[in-house]
C-alpha positions in Angstrom: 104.3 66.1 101.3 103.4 65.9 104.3 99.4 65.8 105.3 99.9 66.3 109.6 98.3 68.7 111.4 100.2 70.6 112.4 103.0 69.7 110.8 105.3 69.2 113.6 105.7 70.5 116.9 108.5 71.7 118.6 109.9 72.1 122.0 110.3 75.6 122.5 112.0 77.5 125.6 108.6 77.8 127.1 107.1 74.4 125.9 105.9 72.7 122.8 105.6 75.5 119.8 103.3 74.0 116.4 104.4 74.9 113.1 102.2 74.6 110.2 102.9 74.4 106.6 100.2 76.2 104.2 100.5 74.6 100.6 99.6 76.4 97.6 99.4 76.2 94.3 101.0 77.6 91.1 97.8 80.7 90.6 98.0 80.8 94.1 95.3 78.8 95.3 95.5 77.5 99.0 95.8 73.6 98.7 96.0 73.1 102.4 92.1 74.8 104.0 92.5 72.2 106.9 95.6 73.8 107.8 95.2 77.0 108.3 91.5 76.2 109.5 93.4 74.4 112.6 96.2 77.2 112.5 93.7 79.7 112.9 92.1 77.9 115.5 95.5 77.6 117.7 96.6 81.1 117.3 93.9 82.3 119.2 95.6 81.9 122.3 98.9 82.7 120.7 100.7 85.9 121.1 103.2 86.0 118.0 102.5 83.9 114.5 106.1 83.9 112.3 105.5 82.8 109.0 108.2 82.0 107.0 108.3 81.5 102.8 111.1 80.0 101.0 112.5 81.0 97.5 112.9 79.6 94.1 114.6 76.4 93.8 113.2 75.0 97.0 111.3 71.4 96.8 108.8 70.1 100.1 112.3 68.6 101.5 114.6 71.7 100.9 111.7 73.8 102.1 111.0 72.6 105.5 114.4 71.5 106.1 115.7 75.2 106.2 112.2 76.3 107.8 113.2 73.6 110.3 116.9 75.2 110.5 116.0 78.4 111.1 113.3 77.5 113.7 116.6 75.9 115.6 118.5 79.2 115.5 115.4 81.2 116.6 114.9 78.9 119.7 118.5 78.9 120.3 118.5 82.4 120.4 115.1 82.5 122.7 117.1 80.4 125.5 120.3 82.8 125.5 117.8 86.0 125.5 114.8 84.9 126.7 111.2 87.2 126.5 110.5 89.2 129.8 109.2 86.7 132.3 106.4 88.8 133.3 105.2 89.1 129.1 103.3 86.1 128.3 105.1 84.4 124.8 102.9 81.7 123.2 104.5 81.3 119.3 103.4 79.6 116.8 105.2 78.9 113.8 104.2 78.6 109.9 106.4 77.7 106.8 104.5 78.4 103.3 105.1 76.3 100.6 104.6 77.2 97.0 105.7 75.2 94.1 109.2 77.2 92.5 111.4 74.1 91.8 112.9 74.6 88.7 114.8 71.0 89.1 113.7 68.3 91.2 115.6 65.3 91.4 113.3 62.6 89.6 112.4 60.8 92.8 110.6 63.7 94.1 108.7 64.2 90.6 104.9 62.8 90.4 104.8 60.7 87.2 102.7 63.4 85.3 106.4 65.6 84.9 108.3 63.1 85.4 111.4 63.9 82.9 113.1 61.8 79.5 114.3 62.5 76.4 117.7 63.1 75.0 119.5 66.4 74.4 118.2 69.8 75.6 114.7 68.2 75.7 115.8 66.1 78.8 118.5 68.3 80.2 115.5 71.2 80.4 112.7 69.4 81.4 112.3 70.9 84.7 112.7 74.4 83.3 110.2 73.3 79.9 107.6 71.9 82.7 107.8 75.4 84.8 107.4 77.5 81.5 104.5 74.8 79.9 101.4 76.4 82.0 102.4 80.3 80.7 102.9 79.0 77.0 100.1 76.7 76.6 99.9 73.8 74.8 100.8 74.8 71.0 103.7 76.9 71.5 105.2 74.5 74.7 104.6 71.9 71.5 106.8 73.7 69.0 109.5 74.8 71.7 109.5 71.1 72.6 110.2 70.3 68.8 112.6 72.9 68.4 114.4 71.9 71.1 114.5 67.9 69.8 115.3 69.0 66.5 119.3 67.9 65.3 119.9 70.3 63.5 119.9 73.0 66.8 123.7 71.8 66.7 124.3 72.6 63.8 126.8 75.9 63.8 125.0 76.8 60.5 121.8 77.0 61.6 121.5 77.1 64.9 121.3 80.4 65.1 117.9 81.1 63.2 116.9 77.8 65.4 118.2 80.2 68.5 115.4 83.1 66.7 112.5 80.6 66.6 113.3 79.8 70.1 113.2 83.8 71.2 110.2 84.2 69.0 108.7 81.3 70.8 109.7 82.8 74.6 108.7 86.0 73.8 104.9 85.0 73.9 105.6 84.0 77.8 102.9 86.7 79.6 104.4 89.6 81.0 103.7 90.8 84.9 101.1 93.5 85.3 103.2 95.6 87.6 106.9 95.0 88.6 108.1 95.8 91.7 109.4 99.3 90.9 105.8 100.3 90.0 106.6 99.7 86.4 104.1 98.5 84.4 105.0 95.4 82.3 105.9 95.6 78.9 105.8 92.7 76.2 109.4 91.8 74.2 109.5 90.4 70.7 112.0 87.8 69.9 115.0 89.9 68.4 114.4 91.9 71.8 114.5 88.9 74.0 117.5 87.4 72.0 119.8 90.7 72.5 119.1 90.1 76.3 120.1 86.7 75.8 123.4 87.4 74.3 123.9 90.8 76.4 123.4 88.3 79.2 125.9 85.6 78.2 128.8 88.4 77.4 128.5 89.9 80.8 128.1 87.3 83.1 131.5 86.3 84.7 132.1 82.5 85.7 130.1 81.8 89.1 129.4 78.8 90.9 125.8 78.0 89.8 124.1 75.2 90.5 123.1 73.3 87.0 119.9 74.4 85.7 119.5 77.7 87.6 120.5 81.0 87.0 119.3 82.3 90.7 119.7 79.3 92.7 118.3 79.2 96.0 121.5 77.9 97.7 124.9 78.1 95.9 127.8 76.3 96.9 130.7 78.8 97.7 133.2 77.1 96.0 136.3 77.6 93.3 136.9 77.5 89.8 137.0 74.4 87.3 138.7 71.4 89.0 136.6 72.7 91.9 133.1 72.4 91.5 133.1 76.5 90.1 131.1 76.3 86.4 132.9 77.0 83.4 132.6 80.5 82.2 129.6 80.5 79.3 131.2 80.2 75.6 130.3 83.2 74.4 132.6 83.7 71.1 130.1 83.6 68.2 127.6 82.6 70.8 127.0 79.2 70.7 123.5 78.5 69.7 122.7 75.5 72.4 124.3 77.8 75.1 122.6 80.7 74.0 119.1 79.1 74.3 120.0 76.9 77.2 120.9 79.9 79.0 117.7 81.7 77.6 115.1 78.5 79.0 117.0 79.5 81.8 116.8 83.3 81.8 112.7 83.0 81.2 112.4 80.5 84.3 113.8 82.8 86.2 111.1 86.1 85.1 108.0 83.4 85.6 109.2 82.2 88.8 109.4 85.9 90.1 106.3 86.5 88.8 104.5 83.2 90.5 106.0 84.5 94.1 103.7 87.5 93.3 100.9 86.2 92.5 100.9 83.5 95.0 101.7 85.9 97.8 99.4 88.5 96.6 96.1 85.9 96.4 97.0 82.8 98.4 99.1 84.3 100.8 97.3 87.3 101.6 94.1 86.0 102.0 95.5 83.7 104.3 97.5 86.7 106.4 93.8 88.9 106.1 91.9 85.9 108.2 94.9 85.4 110.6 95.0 89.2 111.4 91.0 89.9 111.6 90.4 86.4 113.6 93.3 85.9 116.0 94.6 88.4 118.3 98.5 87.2 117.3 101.2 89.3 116.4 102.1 88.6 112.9 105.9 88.4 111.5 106.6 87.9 108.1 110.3 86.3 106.9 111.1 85.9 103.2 114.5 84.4 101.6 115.1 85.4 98.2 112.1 85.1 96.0 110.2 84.5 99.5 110.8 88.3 100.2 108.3 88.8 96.7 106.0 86.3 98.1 105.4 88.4 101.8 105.3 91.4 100.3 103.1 91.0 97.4 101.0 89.6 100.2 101.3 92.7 102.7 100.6 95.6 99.6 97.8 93.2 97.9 94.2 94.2 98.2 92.3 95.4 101.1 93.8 95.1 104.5 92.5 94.5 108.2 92.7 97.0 110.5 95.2 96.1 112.2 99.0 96.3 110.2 101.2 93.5 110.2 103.8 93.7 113.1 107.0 93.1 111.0 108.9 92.0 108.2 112.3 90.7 107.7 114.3 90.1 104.1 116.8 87.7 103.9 118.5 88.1 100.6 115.6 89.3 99.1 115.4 88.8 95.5 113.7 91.9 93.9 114.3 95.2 93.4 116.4 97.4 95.7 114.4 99.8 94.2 111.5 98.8 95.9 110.6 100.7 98.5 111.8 104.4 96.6 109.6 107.2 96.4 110.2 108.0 93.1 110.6 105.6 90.2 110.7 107.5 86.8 107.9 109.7 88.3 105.9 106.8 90.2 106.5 105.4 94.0 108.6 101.8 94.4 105.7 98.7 93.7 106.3 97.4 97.6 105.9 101.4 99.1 102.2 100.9 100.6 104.0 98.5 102.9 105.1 101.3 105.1 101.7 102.1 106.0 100.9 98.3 106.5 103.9 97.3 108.9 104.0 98.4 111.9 107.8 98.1 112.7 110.4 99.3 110.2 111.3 96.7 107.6 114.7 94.4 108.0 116.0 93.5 105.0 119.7 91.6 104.6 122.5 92.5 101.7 125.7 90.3 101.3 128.6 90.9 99.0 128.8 86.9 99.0 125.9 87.1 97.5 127.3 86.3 93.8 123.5 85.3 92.0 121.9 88.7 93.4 125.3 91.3 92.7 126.3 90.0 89.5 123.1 88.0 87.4 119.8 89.4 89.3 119.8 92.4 87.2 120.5 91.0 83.5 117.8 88.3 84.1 115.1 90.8 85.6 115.0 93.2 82.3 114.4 94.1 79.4 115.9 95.3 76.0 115.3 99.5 77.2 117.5 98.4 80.2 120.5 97.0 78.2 122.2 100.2 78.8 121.6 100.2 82.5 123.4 96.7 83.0 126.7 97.8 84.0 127.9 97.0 87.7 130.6 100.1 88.5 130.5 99.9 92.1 126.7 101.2 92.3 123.6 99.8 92.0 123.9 99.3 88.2 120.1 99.5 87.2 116.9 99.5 89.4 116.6 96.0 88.4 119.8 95.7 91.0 118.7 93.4 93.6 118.1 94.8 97.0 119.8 92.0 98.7 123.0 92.7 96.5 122.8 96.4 97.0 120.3 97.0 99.6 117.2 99.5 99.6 117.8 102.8 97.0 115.7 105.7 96.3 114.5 105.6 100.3 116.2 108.9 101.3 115.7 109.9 105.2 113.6 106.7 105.8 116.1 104.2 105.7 118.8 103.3 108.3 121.6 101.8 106.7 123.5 99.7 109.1 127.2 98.7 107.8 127.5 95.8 109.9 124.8 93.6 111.1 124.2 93.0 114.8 125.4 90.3 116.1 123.4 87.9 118.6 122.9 91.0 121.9 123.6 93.9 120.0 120.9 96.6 119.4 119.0 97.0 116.3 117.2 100.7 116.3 113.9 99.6 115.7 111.3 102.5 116.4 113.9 105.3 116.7 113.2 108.8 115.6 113.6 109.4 111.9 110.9 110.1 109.3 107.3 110.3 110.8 109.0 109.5 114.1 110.1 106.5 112.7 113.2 104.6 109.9 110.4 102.7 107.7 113.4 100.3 106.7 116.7 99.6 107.5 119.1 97.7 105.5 121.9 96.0 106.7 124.8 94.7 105.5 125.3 91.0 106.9 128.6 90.3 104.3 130.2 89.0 108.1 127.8 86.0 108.5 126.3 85.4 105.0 128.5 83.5 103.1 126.2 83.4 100.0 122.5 83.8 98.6 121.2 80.0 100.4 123.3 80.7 103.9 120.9 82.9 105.6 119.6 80.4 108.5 121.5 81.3 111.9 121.8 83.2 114.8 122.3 86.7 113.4 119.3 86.6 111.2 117.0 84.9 114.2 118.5 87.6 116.1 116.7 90.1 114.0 113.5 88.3 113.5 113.8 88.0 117.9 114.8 91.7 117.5 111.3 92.8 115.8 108.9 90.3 117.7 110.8 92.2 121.1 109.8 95.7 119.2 106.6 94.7 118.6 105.4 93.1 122.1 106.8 96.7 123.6 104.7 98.4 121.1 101.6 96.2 122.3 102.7 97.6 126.4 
């Protein structure tokens, strides 16, 4: 990783723009104080900070290479529409970088993961290392041992050996508070396993990157022969698949729950010193899991007095139910973000999309939900991902655009709705996003350029 400061700097269509990359840790912790100490120094004189976090599956390369991508469409898109010559436009840029690698290639490991071993030991390891810290020591021990054990092949008992794994998994801590408002509720291991099977049934053969069920970026490509992944062998459920898929299944739960945490301490903290000692405009992006990560940090805690200017979702894994008034008789977990942004919320859905419309919602739930799983041309449960479906339960306040502007065309951002204002529009950006990873390019700087326009009017 990279230690400058800033990180790099960039030649923007009014001169040299920073960016700065704030590291943090697993709980949270900010890893990088130097960094934002000289970031809050230089947005003093700035007059728009876009900060930018990346989702799961994303190492230091991966991450700043898309930051780095998507800086190049939203300077691309500056030159063609430049800011009003008489507003003065000073950005400064800021990736966050948390750790949500699931699989690392074993070059970009530090020697105290580093992987080995044979069987699902070895093929896991990445996985076993993200769900070690939430198991602690004894019970990473005896999943370690089950999972070295011979006889897990075994068609005669693999299946209790596919139990003791559940029983194991099922210890994994459980959120506070979902994103629906929901409070979390512990599974035992029969509970956990029926999710694991109900999972394996339903799921139709997608192109998945090994070793992830929500893969950041997933190739778009065809079946077997192709580079498409096999469809899961589900008759009699076979016992390594069914607890290869259920490592799997449990990565993806504590990695949505470490983009909450780490947005709503690290993160925030950070965005609560930016807003109450700079005078900058402050625009939040977040891509898949990154979308938890902003907006755990915008609803977290106390606020400054001043809201954040906007936020844009780019295939944001989490709940389309969100942002709904009513959840089973409680608001949507990511609500009190309408009274802390000042601009309505952008947030992207794609049919493409094939990790957030077809697997988002078995891997986000739990055994009460089972019934809820089916996909019948709806939202199938409000564990449906809002960057499958797009925001539910929002009623008057959300604009639903069917088409998402291209570069030029108008987004509707402070037009007359609820409280004289939509406090989110969703749109649908199935035209130019070709799948969950594909979100940096011109359309989606466009919106980003599109809210930081909105909010410099706001300003006068």
């Amino acid at each position: 990783m990279s230690t400058n400061i800033p990180w790099t700097v960039r030649q923007g269509p009014r001169g040299p723009v920073p960016v700065y990359v704030l590291q943090f840790d697993a709980r949270g912790a900010l890893t990088s104080p130097r960094s934002l100490a000289a970031l809050v120094e230089d947005a003093r004189d700035a007059t728009d900070l876009v900060v930018v976090s990346h989702g799961w599956n994303n190492d230091w390369l991966a991450a700043t290479s898309r930051y780095d991508e998507f800086f190049d469409h939203l300077d691309a898109v500056l030159r063609s529409h430049p800011p009003a010559p008489d507003r003065p436009f000073r950005p400064v840029y800021v990736g966050v970088f948390w750790p949500s690698a699931a699989l690392v290639m074993p070059w970009e490991r530090g020697p105290d993961i580093a992987g080995g071993g044979d069987g699902l030991v070895g093929e896991l390891a990445d996985e076993l290392a993200v769900l070690s810290g939430d198991l602690g020591p004894e019970l990473s021990a005896e999943l370690h041992a089950l999972l070295a054990d011979p006889a897990l092949a075994d068609p005669g008992t693999g299946g209790d050996r596919a139990d003791l794994a559940a029983e194991i998994l099922a210890h994994l801590p459980v959120a506070d508070q979902d994103e629906t408002g929901a409070t979390g509720t512990r599974v035992d291991g029969p509970a956990l396993r029926a999710v694991w099977e109900d999972t394996l049934a339903r799921i139709e053969p997608t192109p998945v990157r090994p070793g992830g069920i929500i893969p950041d970026d997933v190739p778009e490509v065809g079946g077997p022969g192709e580079g498409g992944a096999a469809a899961p062998q589900v008759a009699g459920f076979n016992p390594l698949e069914l607890i290869r898929s259920g490592i799997r299944l449990a990565t993806v739960r504590q990695m949505k729950d470490r983009a909450g945490r780490v947005g709503g301490t690290g993160v925030a903290a950070a965005l609560r010193r930016l807003a109450d000692e700079t005078p900058a405009r402050i625009h939040l992006v977040g891509h898949s899991y990154g979308g938890r990560v902003v907006l755990s940090a915008v609803c977290n805690g106390p606020w400054p007095g001043r809201p954040v200017d906007s936020v844009l979702l780019l295939q944001p894994a989490l709940s389309a139910w969100a942002f709904a008034g009513d959840v089973d008789g409680r608001p949507g977990g990511y609500r009190p973000a309408f009274d802390r942004v000042r601009n309505p919320i952008i947030t992207t859905r794609s049919a493409h999309d094939l990790p957030l419309t077809r697997v988002f919602h078995l891997a986000l739930r739990r055994r009460a939900d089972l019934g809820e799983a089916e996909i019948a041309g709806l939202p199938p449960s409000r564990f449906a991902a809002l960057g499958g479906y797009g925001p539910q339960g929002v009623g008057a306040e959300a604009l639903q655009i069917d088409r998402m502007p291209d570069v030029g065309q108008h987004y509707p951002i402070g037009e007359h709705a609820v409280d004289s204002r939509y406090e989110v529009i969703g749109v649908d950006g199935t035209w130019c996003i070709p799948g969950h990873g594909a979100v940096q390019s011109d359309q989606t700087a466009w919106a980003l350029l599109s809210q930081m326009r909105a909010a410099a009017h706001t300003d006068g």
